[in-house]
MIBAMI-15445 format. One record per atom (N, C-alpha, C, O): z, x, y. Coordinates in pm, whole numbers, plus 50000, padded with zeros to 5 digits. Atoms other than C-alpha are relative to their C-alpha. Example, Ala and Ser with C-alpha at 12.3 -4.5 7.8 and 13.67 -1.06 7.14 Angstrom:
<recs>
500005008949881
507805123049550
500005009050120
500665019450118
499944991849881
507145136749894
500734992350109
500904997450220
</recs>
This chain:
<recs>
500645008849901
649678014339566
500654986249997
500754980949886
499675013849965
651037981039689
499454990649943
498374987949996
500595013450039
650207950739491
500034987050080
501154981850074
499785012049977
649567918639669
499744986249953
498654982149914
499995010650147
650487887039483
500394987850082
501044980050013
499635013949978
651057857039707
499135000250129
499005009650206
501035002749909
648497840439936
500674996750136
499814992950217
499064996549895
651177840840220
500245011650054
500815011550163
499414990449963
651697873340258
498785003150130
497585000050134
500375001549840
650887881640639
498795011050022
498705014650139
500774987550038
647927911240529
498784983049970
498004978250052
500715007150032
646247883040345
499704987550077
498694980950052
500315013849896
646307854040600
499425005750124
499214997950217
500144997749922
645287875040818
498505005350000
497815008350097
501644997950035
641887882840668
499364990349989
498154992349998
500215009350033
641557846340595
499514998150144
498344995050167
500005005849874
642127840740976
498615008950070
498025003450164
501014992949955
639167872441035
499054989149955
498474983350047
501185000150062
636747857340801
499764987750067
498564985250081
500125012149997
637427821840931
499444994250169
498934983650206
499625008149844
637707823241345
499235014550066
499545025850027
500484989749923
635567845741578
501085001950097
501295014050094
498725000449898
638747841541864
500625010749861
501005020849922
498894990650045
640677863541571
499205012450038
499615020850118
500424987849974
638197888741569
499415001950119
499545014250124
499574998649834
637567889641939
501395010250044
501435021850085
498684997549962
641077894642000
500555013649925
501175022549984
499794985250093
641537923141708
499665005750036
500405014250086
501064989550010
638607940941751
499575004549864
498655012449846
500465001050137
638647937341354
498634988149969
498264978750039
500485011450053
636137920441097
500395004549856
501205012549808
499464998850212
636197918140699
498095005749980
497095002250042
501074996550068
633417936740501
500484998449877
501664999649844
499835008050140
633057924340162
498725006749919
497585007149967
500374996450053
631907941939849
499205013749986
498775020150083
500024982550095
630997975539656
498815003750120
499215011750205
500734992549887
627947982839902
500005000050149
499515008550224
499514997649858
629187972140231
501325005450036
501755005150151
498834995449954
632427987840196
499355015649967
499685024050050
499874989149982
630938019840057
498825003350150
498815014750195
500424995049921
628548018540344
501095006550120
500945017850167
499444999849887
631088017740607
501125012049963
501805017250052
499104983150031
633158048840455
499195008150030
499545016550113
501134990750061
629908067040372
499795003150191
499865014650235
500544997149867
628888060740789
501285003350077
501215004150199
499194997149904
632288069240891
501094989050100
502004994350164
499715008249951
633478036441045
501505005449944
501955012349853
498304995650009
637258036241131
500064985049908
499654974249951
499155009950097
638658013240832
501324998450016
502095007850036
498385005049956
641847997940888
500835001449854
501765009449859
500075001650134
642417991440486
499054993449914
497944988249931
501435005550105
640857981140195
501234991949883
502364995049845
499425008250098
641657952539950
499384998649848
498354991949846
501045001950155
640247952139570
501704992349892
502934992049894
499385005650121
641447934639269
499705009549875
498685010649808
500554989850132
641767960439004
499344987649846
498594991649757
500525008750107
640947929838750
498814996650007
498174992049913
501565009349990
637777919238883
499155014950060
498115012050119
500584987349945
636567958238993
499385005349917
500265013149881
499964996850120
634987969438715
498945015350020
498935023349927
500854989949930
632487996838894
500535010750020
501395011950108
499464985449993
633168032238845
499745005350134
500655012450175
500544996949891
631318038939170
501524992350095
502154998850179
499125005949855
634038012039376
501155009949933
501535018250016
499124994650032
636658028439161
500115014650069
500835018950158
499664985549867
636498061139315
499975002450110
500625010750174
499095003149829
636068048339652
501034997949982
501735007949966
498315006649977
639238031239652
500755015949968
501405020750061
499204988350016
640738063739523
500055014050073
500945022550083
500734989849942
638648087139704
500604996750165
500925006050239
499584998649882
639758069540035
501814997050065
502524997150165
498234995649971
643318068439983
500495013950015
501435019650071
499664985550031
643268099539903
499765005150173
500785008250233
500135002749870
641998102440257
500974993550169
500764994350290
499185002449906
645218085340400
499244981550046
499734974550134
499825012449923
643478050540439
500584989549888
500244991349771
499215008250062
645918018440306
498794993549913
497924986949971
500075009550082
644588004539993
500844992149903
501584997349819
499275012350061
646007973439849
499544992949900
498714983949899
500375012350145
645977960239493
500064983450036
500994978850103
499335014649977
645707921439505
499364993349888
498244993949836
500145010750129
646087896539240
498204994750012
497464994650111
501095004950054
643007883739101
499774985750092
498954985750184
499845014949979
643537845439188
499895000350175
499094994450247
499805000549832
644747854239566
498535006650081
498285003150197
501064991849960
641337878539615
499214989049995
499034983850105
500675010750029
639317851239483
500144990050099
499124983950132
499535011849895
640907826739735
499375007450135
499075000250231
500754992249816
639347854140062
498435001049942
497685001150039
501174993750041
636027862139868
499074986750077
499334974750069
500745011749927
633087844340101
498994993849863
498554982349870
501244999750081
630567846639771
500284998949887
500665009249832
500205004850119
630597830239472
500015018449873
499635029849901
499324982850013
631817860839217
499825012250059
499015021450048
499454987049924
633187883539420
499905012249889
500035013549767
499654984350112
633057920739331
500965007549994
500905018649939
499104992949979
636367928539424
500595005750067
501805007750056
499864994649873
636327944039712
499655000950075
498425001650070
500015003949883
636777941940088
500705011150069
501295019450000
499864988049853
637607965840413
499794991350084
498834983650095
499905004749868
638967954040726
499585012750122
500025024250120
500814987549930
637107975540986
500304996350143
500674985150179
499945001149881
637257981741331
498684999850060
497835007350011
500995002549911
634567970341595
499615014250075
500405022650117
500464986349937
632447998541737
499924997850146
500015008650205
499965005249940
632237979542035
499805006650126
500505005950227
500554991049926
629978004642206
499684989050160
499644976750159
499935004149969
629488001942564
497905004850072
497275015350061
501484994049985
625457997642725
499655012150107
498515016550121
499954987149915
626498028143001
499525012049889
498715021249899
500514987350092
626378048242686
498875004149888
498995012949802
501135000650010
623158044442582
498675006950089
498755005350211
500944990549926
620028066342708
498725001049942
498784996249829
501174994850086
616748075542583
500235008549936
499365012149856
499824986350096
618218103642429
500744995849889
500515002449788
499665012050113
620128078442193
499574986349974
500174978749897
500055009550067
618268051242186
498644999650092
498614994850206
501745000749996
614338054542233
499244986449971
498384982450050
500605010550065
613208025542060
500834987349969
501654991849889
498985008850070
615287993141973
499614986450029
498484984150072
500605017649958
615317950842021
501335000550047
502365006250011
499345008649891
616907932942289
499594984549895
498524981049845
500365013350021
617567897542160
500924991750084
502104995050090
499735005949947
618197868942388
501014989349974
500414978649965
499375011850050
621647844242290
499174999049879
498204991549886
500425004750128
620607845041928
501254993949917
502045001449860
499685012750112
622307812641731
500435003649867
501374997249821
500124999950158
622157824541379
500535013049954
499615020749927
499404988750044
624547854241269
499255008649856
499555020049819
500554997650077
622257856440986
498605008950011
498135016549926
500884992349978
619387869241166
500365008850066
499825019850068
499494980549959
621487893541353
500015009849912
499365020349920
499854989350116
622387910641065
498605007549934
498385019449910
501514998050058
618447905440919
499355007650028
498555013549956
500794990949926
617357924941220
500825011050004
500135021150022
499424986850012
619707951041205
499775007849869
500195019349859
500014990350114
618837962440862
498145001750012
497505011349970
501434995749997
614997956740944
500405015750166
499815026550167
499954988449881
615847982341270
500015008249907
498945013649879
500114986350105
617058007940991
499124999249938
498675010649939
501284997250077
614118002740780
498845008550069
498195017350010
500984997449905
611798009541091
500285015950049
499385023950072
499844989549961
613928039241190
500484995550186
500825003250275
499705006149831
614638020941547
501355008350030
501985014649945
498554996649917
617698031741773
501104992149967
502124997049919
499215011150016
619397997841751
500074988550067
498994983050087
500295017049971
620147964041888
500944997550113
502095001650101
499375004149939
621267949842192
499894986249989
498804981749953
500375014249986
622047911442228
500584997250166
501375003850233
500245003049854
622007899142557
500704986250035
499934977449999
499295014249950
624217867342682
499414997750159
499325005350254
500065002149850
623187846642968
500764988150100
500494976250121
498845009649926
625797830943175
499344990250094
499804978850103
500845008149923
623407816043407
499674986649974
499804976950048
500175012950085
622327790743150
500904999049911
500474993649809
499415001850113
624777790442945
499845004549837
499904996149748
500894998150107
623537810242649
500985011349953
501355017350054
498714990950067
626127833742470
499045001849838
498294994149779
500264994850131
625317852742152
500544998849866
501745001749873
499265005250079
626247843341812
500965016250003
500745026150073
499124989250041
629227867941662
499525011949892
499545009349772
500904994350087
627377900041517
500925005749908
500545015949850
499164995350096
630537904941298
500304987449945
501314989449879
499565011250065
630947869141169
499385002649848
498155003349839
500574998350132
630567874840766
498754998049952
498285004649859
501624997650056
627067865840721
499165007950077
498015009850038
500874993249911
625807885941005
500745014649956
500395024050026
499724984550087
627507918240799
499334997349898
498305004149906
500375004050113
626457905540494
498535006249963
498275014649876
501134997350013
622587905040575
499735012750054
498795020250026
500344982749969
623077937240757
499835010749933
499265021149964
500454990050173
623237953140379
500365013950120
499525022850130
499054985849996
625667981740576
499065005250108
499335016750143
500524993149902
623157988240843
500874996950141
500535003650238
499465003349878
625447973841122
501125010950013
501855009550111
499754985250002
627058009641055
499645009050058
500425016850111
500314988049986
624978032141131
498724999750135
497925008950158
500354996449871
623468021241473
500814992750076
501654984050052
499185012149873
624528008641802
499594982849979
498684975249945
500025015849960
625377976041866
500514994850143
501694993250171
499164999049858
625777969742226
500004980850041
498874976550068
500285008549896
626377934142373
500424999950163
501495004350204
500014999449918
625697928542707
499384986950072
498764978750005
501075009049934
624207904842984
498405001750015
497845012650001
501394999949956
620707897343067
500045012250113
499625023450083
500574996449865
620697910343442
500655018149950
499925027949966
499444985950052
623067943443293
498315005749958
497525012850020
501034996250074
620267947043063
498755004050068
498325015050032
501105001649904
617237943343316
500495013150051
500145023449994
499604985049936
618817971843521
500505009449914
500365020449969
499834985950112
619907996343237
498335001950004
497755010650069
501584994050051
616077994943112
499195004250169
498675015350179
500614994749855
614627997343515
500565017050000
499795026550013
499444984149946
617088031143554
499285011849920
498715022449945
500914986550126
615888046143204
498675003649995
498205014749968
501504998450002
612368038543231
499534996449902
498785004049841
500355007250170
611868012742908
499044996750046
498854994950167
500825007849936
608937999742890
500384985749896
500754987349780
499555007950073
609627964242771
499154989449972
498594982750059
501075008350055
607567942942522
500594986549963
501564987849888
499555007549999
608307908542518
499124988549881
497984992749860
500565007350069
607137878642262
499904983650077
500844978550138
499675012649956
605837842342359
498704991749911
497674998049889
501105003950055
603557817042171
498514999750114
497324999350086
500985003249901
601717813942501
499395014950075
498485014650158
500754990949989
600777846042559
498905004549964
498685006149844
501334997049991
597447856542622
499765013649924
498625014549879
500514990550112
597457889442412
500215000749887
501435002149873
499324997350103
597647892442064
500545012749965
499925023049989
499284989050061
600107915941909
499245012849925
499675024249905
500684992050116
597527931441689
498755006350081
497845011550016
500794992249986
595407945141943
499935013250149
499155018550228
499244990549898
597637967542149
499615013149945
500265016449846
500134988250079
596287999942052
501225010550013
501365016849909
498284992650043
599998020642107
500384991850123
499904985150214
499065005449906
602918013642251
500915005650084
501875009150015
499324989149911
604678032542532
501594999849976
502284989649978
498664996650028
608128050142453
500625004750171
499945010850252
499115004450102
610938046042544
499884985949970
498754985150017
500315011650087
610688011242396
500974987450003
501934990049930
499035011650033
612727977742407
499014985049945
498614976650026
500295011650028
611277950542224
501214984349976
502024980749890
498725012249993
613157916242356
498664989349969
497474986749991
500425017250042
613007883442194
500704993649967
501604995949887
499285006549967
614027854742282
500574991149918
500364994849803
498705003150057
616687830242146
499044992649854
497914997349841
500445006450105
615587808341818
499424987950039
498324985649989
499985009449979
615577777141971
498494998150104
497464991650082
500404999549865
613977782842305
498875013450011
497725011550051
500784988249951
612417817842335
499925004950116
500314997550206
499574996449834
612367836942646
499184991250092
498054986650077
500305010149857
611987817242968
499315003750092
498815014650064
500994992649898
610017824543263
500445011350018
499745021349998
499294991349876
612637845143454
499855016249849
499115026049858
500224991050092
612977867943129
498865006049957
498865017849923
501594991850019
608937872743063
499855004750080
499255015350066
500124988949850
609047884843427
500155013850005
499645023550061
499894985449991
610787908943308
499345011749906
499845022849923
500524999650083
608697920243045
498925008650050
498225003750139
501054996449914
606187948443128
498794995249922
497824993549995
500985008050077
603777932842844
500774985149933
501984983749910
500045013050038
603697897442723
499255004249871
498165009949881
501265002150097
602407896142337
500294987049899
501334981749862
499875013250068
601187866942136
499984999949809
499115007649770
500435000350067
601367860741782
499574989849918
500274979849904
500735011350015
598567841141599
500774991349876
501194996949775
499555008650062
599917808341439
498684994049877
498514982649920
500745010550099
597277792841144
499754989849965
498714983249967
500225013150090
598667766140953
500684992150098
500004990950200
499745014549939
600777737541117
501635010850064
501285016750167
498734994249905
604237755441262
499645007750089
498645014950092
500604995549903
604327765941548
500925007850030
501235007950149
498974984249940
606867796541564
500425007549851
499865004249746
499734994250084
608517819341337
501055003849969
501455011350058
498654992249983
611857829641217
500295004850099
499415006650182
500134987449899
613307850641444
500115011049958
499625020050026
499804990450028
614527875941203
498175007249921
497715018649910
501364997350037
610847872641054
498635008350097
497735016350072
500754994849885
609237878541390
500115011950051
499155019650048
499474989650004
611067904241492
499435012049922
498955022349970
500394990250136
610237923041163
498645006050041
498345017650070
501234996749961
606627916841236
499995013050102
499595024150068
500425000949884
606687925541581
500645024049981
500355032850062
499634991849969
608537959441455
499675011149932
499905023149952
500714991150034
606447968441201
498655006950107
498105017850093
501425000249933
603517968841438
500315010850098
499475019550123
499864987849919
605167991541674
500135011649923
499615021949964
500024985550098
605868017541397
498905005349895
498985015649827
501424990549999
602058020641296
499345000850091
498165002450062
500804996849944
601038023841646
501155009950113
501325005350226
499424990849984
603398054141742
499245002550158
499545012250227
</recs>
């Protein structure tokens, strides 16, 4: 296997340039996954891997050790790299060694149906790559379909990057193993009209609470809106329910990846 030993070499600047610039990975269709459980997720689910980078010095995991061996063996490029130079790409304070450059699934929302995707969240221009990821591993917890994010050109509202390193990170390997579709608002509005979603929407000002919907009609899109802002008129319009949830102490909203969560346990004890 190829050793790489100088922080120049055009493999390694070029992961620097993934981890660093959404325009690289745009333009690739690559991102970087980093460490022993998000790289074996993304073998384990099949994702096309481009290569894989580990530091045999800092690897010390019998488990990564036989990936790496297990997927060469397989025909995909793994690359020894110096200790010092690995250390110089690692986003996280000790690194475990290893990383996989992966290809974007970069599904499109035509191919989506009720017959693949029953249940899932629509989120509106969400800000924070951190709660993308948050909600994609609460979707797999729930058993959901998966996640669309929604850009709206109208206002100006674009979606953060659901491959920028912390939005894999918190995905803990679930951004694997469902769809990820982005798309527009108005796209979106007419996909769910054709399929027949019914679509549950969140607002502080809504007149129902969440908690006393006795079920919830399948197929299912729960959208919610951006962090900042939350959905807007034109978007609750589209919404065949409006629900509220009750505030207590002194804030007056909620995470979004927190809300979300809520909003997704609640649909999966009222089936």
């Amino acid at each position: 296997m190829t050793t790489l030993t100088s922080r120049s070499n055009p493999k390694i600047k070029h992961i620097r340039l993934l981890l660093q610039q959404r325009k690289e990975r745009d333009a690739t269709g690559l991102f970087v996954v980093e460490g022993i459980r998000h790289v074996g997720e993304a073998c384990a689910a099949h994702a096309q891997v481009e290569y894989i980078c580990y530091a045999p010095d800092v690897l010390a995991s019998d488990f990564a050790q036989r990936l790496v061996s297990e997927q060469s063996g397989l025909g995909i490029p793994c690359y020894a790299v110096d200790r010092s130079v690995f250390a110089g790409l690692a986003e996280k304070e000790n690194p475990q060694g290893i990383l996989a450059v992966v290809r974007q699934s970069r599904l499109a929302l035509e191919g989506l149906s009720t017959e693949n995707f029953n249940w899932g969240v629509a989120l509106v221009a969400p800000q924070d790559p951190g709660n993308i990821g948050s909600i994609l591993r609460t979707i797999d917890a729930v058993g959901a379909s998966g996640l669309l994010l929604l850009d709206d050109p109208a206002n100006q509202k674009f979606s953060a990057d659901p491959y920028h390193p912390n939005a894999v990170r918190a995905s803990m390997g679930a951004i694997f193993w469902h769809p990820l579709v982005s798309t527009t608002f108005a796209s979106f509005v007419h996909w769910a009209q054709i399929h027949g979603y019914h679509i549950y929407g969140t607002s502080a000002h809504a007149s129902q609470d969440y908690t006393a919907v006795a079920r919830y009609e399948y197929p299912l899109i729960l959208l919610m809106g951006s962090e900042r802002e939350g959905l807007t008129p034109e978007q609750s319009a589209a919404c065949d329910v409006m629900l509220g949830m009750p505030m207590k102490g002194h804030a007056t909203s909620l995470n979004l990846a927190i809300a979300t969560g809520v909003m997704l346990y609640s649909i999966l004890a009222k089936p």
